[in-house]
MARKETI-914244 format. One record per residue (C-alpha): residue number from 1; residue in three letters; x, y, z. Coordinates in Angstrom, 3 decimals. Example, Ala and Ser with C-alpha at 12.3 -4.5 7.8 and 13.67 -1.06 7.14 Angstrom:
MARKETI-914244
     k     r          x          y          z
     1   ALA     12.300     -4.500      7.800
     2   SER     13.670     -1.060      7.140
This chain:
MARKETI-914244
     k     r          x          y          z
     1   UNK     14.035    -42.282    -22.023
     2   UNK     14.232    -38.420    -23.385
     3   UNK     16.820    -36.186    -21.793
     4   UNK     15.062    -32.968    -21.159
     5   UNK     17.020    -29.614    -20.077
     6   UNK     14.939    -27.538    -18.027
     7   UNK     14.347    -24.374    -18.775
     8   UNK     14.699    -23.093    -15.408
     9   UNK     17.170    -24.950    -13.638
    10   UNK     16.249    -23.310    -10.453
    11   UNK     18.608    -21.499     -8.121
    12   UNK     22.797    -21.368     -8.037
    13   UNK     23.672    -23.297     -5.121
    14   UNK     27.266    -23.455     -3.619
    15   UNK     29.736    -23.310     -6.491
    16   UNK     27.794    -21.603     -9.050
    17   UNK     27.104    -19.330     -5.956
    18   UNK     30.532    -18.793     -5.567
    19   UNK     31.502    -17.900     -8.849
    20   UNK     29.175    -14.954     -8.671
    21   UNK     29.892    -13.958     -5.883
    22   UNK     34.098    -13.969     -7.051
    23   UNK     32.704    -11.965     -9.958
    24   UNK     30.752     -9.165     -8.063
    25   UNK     33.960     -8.973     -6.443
    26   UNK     35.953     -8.372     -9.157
    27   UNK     33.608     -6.433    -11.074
    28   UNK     33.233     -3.662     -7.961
    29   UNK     36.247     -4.125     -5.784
    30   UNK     35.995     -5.439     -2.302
    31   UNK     36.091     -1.935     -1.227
    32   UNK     32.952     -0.569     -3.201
    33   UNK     30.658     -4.028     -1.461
    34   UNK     30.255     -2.386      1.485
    35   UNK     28.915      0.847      0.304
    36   UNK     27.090     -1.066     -2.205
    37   UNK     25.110     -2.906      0.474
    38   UNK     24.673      0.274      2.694
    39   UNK     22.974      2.201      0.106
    40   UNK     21.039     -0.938     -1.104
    41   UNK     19.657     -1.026      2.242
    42   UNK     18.502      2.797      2.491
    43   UNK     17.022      2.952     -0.702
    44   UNK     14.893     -0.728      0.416
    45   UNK     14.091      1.909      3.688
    46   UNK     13.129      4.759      1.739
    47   UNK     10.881      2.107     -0.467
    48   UNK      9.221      0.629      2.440
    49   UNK      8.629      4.143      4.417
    50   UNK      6.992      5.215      0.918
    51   UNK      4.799      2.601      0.578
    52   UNK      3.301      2.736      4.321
    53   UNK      2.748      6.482      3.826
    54   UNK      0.674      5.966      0.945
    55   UNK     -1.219      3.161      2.737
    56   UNK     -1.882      5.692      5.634
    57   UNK     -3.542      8.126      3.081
    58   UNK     -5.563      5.144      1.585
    59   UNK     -6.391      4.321      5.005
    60   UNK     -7.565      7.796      6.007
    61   UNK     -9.565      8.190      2.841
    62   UNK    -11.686      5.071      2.946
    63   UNK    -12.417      6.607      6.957
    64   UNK    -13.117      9.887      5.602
    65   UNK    -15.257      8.273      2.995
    66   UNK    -17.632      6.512      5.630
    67   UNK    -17.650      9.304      7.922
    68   UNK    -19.054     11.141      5.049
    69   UNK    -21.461      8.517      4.613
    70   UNK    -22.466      8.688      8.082
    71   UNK    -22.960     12.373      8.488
    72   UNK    -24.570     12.447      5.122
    73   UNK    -27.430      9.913      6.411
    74   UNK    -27.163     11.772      9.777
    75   UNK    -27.822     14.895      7.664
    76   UNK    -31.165     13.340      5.940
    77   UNK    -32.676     12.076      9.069
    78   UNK    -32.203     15.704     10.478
    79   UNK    -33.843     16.662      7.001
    80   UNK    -36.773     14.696      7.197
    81   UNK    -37.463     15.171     11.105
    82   UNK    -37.675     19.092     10.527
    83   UNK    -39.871     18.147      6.744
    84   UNK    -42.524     16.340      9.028
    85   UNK    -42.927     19.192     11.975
    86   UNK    -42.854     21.561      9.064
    87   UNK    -45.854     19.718      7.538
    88   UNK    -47.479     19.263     11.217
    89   UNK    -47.120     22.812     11.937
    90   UNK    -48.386     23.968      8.851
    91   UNK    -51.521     21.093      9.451
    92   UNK    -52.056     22.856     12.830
    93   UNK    -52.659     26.311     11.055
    94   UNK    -55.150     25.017      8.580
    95   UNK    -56.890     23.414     11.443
């Protein structure tokens, strides 16, 4: 049978965890982890509150879009109704 090494071995589990975890630690200082992690988590915040405030304004453009649509339509039916007493007022002076 062929040996094969895979190219992705998949993820570290306990003692390769471990070990990088020992070396975060000694590359930042157990002092600097905590601060590390707090501004981590802000910056994820500030990502997420961007991203739902440009969903908002893709939201309210696709409504404002249809709306448009809508009055547009609204506006041509208006259009047409005053087109045909236009024509039948102009028929009743001819008559």
């Amino acid at each position: 049978m062929i040996n094969s090494i895979p190219l992705f071995p998949g993820l570290p589990g306990g003692p390769e965890l471990l070990i990088v975890l020992l070396i975060i630690v000694l590359l930042f200082g157990a002092n600097k982890l905590p601060q590390l992690a707090r501004s981590s988590g802000q910056a994820m915040g500030e990502f997420r509150r961007g991203r739902q405030e440009i969903e908002e304004e893709l939201q309210k453009g696709v409504e404002g879009e249809e709306s448009e649509e809508s009055s547009a339509s609204e506006t041509s039916a208006d259009d047409d109704e005053e087109e045909s007493e236009s024509v039948e007022a102009e028929a009743e002076k001819e008559n």
